[in-house]
C-alpha positions, 0 to 999 in steps of 0.5 A: 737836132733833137725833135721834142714833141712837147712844148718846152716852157722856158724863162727868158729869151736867151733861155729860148734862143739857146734851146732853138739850136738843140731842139726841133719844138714850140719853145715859149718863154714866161719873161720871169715872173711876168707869166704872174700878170699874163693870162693869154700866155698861161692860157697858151701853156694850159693848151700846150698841156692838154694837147702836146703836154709841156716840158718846164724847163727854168733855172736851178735857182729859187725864183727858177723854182718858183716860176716852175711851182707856179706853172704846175699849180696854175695848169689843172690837168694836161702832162707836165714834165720837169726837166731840171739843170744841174747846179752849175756854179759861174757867170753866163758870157753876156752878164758881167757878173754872177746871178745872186745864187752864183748858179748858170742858167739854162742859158749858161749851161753846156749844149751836152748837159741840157741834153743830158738832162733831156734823156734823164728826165725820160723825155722821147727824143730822136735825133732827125733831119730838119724836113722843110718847114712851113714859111711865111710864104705858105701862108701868104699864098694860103691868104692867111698873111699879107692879104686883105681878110688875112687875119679872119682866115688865120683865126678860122684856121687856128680854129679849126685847128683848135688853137688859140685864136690871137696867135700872130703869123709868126706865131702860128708858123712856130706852132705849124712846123710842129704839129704837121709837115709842109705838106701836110699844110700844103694840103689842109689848105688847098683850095 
């Protein structure tokens, strides 16, 4: 699996749950053109710049383009990496015919070329074994889940960490697992 510090912006969520069996990393998904009506989520993606920086990741087709030419023009400063698919001409599985242009989308596209285009685009990345991750469990026995106040102590914590405050729990847990080790979470929030 490959661990990618960045996160990668993706356009749907099959785009997402293709990646999520490659890469170890915060993937977010624009819903196509919804990241247009969607100020949290470009709020999330301008955080992810400043901090980690973000890898866009859309398809090779012209609204995959124009998704990614917005996103580059609606975060001001942070790193931003593109990270482009090779024109690939088919129809993915699930869809009963091609997309207009007759292109495959990252969906479509084989695991070995997506990491290909990963290593082209300059990317660091490491082949490593998964460590134990944060689970809901942890948060709940850290009273940020399940519990009375829970959500009041998850934002205090989201803000200490310097992440957005409307982060559900299993949002948080997606972003924990990649800022820090079980342990280190173990830690930080020990009582």
């Amino acid at each position: 699996m490959l661990q990618i510090r960045q996160a990668i912006i993706v356009e749907g969520k099959y785009d997402k749950i293709k990646l999520a069996s490659l890469v170890k990393a915060v993937i977010i998904q624009t819903n196509g053109f919804g990241i247009y009506k969607n100020q949290e989520l470009l709020d999330l993606i301008r955080y992810y710049a400043k901090t980690t920086g973000i890898l866009i990741l859309t398809d090779s087709d012209r609204a995959g383009f124009q998704i990614r030419n917005y996103i580059r023009g609606a975060v001001p400063e942070g790193e931003i990496k593109n990270i482009y698919i090779p024109d690939v001409f088919g129809k993915e599985k699930r869809k009963v015919k091609p997309s207009a242009e007759g292109k495959l989308g990252v969906e479509g596209i084989d695991a070995d070329i997506l990491r290909e285009a990963f290593r082209k685009a300059g990317v660091l990345t490491e082949e490593k074994p998964l460590s134990e991750p944060i689970t809901k469990t942890d948060l709940y026995f850290a009273g940020m889940s399940g519990q009375p106040e829970s959500a009041s102590k998850r934002r205090a914590f989201q803000k200490s960490l310097g992440l957005p405050e409307n982060l559900s729990a299993s949002a948080l847990l997606e972003v924990l697992n990649c800022m820090m080790t079980r342990e280190e979470f173990l830690n930080q929030t020990a009582c």
